[in-house]
C-alpha positions in Angstrom: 53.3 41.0 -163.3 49.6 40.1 -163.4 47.2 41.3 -161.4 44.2 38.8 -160.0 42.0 41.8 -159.7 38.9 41.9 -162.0 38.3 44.8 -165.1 36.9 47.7 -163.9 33.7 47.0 -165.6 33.5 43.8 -164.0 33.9 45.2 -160.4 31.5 47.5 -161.4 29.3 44.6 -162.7 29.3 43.1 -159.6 28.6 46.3 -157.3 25.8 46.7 -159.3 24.4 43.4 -158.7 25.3 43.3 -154.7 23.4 47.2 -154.9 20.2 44.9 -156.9 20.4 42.0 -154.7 20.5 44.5 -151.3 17.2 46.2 -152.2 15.7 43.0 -152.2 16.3 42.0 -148.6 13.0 43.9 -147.4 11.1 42.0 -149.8 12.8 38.5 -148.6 11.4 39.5 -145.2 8.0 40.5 -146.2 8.2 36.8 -148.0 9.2 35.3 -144.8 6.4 37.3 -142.5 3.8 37.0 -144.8 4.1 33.0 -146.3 6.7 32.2 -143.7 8.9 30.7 -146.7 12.7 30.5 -146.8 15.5 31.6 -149.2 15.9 28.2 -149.5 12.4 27.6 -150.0 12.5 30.0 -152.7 15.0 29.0 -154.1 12.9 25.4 -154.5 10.4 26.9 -155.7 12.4 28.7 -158.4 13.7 25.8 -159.8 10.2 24.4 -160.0 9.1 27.1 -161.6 10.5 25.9 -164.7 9.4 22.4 -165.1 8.9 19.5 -162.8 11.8 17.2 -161.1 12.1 14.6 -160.1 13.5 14.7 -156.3 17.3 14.0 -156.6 17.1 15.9 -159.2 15.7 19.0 -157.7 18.4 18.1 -154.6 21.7 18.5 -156.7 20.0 21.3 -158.6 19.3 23.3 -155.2 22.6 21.7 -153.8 20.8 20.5 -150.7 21.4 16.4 -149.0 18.7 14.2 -149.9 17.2 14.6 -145.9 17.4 18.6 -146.1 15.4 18.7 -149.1 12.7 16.0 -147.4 12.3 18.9 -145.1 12.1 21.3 -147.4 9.8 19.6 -149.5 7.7 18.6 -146.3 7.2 22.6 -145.4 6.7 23.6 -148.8 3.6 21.0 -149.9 2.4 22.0 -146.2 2.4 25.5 -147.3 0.5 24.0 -150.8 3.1 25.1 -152.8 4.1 22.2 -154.0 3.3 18.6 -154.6 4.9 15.4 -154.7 4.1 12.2 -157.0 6.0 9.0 -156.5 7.0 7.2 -160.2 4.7 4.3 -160.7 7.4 2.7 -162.5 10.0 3.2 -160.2 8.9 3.5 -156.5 12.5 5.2 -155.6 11.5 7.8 -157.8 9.4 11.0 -156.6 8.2 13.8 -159.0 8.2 17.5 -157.3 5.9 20.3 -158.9 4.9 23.7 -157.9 1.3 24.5 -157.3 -0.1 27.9 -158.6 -0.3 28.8 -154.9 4.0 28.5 -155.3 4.1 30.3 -158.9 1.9 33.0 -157.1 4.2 33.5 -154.2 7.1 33.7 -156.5 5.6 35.6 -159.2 5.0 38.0 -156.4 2.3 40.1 -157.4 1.1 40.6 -153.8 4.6 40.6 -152.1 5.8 43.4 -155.3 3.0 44.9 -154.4 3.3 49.1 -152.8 7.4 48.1 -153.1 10.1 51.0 -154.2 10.7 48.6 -156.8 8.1 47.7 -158.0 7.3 51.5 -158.7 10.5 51.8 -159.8 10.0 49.4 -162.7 6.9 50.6 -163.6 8.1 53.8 -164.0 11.2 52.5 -166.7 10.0 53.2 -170.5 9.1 50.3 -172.3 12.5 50.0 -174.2 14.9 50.4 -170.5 12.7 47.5 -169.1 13.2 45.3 -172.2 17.3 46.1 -172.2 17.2 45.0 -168.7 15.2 41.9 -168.5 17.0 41.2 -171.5 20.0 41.2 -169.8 19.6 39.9 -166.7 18.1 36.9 -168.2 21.4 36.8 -170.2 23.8 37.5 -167.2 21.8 34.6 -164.8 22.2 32.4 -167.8 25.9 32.5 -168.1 26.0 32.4 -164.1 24.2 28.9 -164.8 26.7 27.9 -167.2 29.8 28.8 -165.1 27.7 26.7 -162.3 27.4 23.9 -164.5 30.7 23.9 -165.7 32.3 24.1 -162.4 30.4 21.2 -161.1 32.1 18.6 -164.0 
């Protein structure tokens, strides 16, 4: 008989990352106090971060409805973190970008700022910081891919 349960290093994976993702909820508040910004604002901005969309894009890729991310968009490029450029070629067609004002806010110097974490990571050699930006930029990839995947 199977079992559907997960290998223990996988639960173990995952506690790990709920532990991660639970020490970041005071700093998601201090986000929301001090720039009144969203998680799903963030997680706009975060997509932006990388390059530019264009506006459907940046919908499907946030999985938000074309009017929820006109609101979203409207907050954020009241905030200045972002701007909007309509397509002179195609009218239909809006380009989003972040503003340094958004790749500040996200880049979170000022919000990391006096955090446990922040100390925490400073206090990692050289080498342990490397391993583990290294792979959490590996494990958010393949949670990207599995994303991507699942949507064809």
């Amino acid at each position: 008989m199977k079992s559907d349960a997960p290998p223990p290093e996988v639960r173990e994976l995952l506690r790990a990352y709920v532990d991660a993702v639970l020490l970041a909820e005071p700093l998601q508040l201090r986000l929301w106090q001090s720039a009144g910004v969203t998680l799903t604002q963030l997680r706009i901005l975060r997509v932006l971060r990388d390059k530019p969309c264009t506006a459907s894009g940046l919908a499907q890729a946030a999985g938000l409805s074309a009017p929820s991310l006109t609101r979203v968009l409207d907050r954020l490029e009241e905030l200045g973190l972002v701007e909007r450029t309509p397509d002179l070629a195609d009218r239909r067609r809006v380009g989003v970008q972040i503003k340094e004002a958004g790749l500040a806010l996200i880049g979170g110097q000022s919000i990391w700022h006096g955090t446990a974490i922040a100390e925490a990571a400073e206090q990692l050699n050289p080498a342990d910081r490397r391993v583990l930006i290294d792979a959490l930029r590996r494990f958010v990839a393949h949670v990207v891919a599995v994303q991507k995947a699942s949507e064809t």
